[in-house]
PDB file of N, CA, C and O in Angstrom:
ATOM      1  N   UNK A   1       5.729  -5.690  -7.959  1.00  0.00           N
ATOM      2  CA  UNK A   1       5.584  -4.266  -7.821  1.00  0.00           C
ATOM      3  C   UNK A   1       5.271  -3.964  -6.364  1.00  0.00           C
ATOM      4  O   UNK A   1       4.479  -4.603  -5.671  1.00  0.00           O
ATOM      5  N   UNK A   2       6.074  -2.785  -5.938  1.00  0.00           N
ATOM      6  CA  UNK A   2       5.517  -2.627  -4.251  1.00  0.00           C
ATOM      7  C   UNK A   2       4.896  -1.331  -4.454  1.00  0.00           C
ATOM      8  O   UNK A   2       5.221  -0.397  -5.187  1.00  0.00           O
ATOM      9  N   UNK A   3       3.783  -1.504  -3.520  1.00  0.00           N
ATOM     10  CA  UNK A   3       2.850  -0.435  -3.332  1.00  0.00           C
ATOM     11  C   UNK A   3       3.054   0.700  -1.790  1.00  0.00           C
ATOM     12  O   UNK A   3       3.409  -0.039  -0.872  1.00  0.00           O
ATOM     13  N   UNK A   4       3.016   1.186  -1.624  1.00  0.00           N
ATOM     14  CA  UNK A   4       3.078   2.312  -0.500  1.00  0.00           C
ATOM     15  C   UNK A   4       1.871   3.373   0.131  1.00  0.00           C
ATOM     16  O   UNK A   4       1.535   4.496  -0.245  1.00  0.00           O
ATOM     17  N   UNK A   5       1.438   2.623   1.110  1.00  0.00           N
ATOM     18  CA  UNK A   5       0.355   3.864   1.845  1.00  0.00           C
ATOM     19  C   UNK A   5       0.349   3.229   3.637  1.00  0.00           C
ATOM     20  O   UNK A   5       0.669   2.171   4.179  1.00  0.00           O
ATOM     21  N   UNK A   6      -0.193   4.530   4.080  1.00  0.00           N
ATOM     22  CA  UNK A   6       0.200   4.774   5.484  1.00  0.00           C
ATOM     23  C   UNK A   6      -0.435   3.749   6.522  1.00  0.00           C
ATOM     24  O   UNK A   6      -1.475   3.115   6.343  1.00  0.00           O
ATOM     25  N   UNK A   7       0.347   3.707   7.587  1.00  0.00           N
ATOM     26  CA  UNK A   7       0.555   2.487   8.388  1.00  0.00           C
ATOM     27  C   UNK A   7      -0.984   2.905   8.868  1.00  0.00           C
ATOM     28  O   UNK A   7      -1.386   4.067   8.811  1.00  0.00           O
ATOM     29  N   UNK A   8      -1.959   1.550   9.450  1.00  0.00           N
ATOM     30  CA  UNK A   8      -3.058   1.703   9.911  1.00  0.00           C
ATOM     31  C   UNK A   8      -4.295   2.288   9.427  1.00  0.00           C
ATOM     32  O   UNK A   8      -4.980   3.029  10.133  1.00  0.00           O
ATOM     33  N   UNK A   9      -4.707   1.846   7.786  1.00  0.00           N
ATOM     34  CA  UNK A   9      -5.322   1.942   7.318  1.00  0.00           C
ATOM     35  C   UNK A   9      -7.122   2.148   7.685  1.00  0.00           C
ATOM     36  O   UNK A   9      -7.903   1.396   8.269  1.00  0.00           O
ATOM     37  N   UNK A  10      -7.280   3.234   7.176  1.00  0.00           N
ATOM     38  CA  UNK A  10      -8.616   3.436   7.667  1.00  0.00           C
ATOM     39  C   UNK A  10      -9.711   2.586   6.848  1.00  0.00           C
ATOM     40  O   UNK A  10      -9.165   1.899   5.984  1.00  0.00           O
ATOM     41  N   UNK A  11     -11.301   2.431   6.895  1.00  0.00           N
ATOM     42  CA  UNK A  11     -12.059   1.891   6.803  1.00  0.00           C
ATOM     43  C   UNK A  11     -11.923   2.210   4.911  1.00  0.00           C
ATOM     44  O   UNK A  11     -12.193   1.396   4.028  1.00  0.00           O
ATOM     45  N   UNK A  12     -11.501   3.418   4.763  1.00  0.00           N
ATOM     46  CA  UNK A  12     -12.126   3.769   3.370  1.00  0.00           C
ATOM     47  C   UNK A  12     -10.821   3.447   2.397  1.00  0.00           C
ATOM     48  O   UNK A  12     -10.775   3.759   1.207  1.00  0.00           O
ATOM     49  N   UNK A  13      -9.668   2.700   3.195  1.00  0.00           N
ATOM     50  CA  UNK A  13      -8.637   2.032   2.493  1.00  0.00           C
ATOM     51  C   UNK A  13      -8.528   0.424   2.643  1.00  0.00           C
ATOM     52  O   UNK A  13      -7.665  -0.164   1.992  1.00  0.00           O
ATOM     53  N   UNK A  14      -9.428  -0.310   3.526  1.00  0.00           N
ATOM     54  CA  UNK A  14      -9.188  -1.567   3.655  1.00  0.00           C
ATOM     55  C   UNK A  14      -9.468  -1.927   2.375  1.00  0.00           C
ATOM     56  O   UNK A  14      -8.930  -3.031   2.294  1.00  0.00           O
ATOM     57  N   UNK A  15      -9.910  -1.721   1.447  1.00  0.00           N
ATOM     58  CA  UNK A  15     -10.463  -2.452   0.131  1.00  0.00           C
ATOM     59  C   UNK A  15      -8.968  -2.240  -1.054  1.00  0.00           C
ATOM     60  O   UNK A  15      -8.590  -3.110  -1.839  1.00  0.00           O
ATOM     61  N   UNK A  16      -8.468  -1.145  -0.912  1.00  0.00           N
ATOM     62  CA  UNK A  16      -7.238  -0.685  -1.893  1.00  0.00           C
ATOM     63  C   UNK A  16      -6.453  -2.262  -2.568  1.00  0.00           C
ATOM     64  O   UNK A  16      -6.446  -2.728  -3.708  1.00  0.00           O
ATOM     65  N   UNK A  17      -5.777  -2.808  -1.113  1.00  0.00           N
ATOM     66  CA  UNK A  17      -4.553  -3.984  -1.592  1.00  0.00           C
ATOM     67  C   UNK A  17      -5.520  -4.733  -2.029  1.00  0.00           C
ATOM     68  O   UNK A  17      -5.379  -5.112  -3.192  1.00  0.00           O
ATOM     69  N   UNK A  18      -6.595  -5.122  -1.401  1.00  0.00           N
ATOM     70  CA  UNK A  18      -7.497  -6.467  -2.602  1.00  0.00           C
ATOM     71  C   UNK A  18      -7.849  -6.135  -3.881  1.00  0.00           C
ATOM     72  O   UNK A  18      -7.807  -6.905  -4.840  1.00  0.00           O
ATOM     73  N   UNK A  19      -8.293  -4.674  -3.903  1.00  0.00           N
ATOM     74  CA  UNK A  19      -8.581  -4.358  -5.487  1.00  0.00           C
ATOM     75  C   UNK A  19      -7.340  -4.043  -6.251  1.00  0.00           C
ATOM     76  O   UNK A  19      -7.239  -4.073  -7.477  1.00  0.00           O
ATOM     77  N   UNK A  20      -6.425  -3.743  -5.414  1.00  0.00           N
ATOM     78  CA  UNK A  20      -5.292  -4.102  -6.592  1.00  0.00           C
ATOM     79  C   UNK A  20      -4.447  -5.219  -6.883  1.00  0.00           C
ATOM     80  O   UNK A  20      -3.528  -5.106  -7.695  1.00  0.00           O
ATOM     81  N   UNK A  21      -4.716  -6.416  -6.209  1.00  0.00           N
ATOM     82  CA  UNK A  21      -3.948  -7.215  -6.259  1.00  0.00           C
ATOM     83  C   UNK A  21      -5.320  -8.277  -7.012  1.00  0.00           C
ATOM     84  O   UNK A  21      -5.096  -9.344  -7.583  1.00  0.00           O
ATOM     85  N   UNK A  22      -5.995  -7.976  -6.924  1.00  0.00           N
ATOM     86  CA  UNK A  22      -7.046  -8.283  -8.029  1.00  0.00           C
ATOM     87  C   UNK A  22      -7.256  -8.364  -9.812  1.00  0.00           C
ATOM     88  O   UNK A  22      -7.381  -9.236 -10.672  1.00  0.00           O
ATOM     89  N   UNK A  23      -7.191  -6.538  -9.703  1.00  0.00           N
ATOM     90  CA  UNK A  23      -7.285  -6.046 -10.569  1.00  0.00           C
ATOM     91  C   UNK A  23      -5.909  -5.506 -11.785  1.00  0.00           C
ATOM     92  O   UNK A  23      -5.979  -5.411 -13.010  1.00  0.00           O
ATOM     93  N   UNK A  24      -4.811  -5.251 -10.915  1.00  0.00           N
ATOM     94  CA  UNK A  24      -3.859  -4.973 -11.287  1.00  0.00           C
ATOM     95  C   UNK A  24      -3.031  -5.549 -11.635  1.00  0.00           C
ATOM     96  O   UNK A  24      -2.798  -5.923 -12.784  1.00  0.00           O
ATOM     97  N   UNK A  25      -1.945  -5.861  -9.887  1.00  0.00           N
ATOM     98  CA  UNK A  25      -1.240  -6.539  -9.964  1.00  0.00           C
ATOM     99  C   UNK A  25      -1.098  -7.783  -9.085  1.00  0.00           C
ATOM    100  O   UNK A  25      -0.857  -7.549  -7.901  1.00  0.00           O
ATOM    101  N   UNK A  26      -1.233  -9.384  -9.546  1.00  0.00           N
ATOM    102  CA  UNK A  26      -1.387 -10.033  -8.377  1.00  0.00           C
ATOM    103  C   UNK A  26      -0.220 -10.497  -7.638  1.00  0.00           C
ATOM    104  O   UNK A  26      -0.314 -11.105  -6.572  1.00  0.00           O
ATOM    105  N   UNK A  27       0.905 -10.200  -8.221  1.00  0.00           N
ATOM    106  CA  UNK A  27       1.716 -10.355  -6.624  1.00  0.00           C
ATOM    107  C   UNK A  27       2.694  -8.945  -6.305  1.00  0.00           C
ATOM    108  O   UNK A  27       3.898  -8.716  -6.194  1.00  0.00           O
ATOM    109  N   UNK A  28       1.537  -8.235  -6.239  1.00  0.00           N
ATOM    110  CA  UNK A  28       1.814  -6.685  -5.061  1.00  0.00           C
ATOM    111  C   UNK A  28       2.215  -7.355  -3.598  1.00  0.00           C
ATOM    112  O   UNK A  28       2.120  -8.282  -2.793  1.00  0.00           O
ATOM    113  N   UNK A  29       2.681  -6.221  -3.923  1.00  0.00           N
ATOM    114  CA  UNK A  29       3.870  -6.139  -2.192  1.00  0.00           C
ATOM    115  C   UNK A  29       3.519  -4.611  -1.634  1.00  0.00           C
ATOM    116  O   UNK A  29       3.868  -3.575  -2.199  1.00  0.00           O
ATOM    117  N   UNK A  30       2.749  -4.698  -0.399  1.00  0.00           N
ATOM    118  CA  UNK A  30       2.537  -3.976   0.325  1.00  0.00           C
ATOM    119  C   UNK A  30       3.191  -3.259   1.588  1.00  0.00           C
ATOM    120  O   UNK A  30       3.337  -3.856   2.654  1.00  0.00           O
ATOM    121  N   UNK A  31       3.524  -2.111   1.416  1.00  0.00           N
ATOM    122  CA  UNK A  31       4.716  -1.433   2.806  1.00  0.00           C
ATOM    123  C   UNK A  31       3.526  -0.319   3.308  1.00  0.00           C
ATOM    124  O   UNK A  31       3.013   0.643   2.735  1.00  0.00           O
ATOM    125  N   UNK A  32       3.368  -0.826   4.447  1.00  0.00           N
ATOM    126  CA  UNK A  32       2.565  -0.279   4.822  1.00  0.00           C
ATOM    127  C   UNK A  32       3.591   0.683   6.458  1.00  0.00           C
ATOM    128  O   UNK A  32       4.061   0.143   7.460  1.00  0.00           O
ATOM    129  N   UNK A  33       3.590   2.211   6.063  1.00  0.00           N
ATOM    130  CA  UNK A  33       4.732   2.786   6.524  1.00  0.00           C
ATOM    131  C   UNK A  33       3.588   4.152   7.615  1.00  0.00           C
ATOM    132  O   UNK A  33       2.395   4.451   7.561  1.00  0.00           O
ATOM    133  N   UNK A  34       4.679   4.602   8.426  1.00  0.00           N
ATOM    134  CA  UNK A  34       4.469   5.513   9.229  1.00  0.00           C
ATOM    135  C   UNK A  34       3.913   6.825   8.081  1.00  0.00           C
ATOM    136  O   UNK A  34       4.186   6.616   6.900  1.00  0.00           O
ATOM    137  N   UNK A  35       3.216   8.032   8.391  1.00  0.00           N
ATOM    138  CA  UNK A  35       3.545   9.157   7.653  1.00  0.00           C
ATOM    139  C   UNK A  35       4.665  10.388   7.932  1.00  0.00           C
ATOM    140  O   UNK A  35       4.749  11.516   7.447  1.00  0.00           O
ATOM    141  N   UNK A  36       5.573   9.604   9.026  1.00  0.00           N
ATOM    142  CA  UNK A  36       6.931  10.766   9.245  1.00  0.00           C
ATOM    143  C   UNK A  36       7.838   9.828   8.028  1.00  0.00           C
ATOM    144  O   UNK A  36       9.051  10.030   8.089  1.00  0.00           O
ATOM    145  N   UNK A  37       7.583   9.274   7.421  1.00  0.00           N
ATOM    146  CA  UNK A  37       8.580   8.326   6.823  1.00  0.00           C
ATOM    147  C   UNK A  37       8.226   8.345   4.772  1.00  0.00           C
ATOM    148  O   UNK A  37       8.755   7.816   3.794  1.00  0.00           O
ATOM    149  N   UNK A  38       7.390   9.011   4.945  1.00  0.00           N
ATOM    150  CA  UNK A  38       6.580   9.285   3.439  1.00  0.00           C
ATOM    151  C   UNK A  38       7.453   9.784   2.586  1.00  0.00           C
ATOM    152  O   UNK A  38       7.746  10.943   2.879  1.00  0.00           O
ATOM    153  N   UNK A  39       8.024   9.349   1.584  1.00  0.00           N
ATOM    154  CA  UNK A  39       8.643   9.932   0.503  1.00  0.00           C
ATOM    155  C   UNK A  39      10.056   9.278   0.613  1.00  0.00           C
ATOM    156  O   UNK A  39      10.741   9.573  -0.366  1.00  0.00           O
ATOM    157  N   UNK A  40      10.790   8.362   1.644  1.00  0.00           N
ATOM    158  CA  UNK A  40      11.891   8.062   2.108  1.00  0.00           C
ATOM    159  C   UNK A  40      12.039   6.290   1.591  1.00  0.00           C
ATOM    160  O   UNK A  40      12.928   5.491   1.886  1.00  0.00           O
ATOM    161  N   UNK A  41      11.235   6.157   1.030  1.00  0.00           N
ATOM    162  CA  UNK A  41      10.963   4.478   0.405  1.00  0.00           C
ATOM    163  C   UNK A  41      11.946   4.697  -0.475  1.00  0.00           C
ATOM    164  O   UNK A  41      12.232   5.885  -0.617  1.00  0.00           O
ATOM    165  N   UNK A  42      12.697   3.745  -1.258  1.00  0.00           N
ATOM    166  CA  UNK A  42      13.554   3.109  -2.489  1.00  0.00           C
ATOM    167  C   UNK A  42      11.977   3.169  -3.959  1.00  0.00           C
ATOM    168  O   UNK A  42      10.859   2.663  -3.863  1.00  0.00           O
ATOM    169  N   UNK A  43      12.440   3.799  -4.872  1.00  0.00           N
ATOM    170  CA  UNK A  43      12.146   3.276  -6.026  1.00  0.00           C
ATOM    171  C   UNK A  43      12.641   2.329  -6.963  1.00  0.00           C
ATOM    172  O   UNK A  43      12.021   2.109  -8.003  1.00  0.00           O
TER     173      UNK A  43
END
């Protein structure tokens, strides 16, 4: 499963990919993208 949030993650997102690749799903795939580029990913 790939996950999607914005390039250069702030302090109150460093925890997100470990708790979900934890909790969720463990082999998440992370795209970690610009926000001029938001909504333009493949489903």
């Amino acid at each position: 499963m790939n996950w999607v949030t914005r390039e250069r993650p702030v302090i109150d997102r460093i925890a997100y990919p470990w708790l979900i690749t934890w909790f969720v799903e463990r082999k998440a795939a992370f795209l970690f993208v610009p926000p001029e580029q938001r909504g333009l990913s493949p489903r």
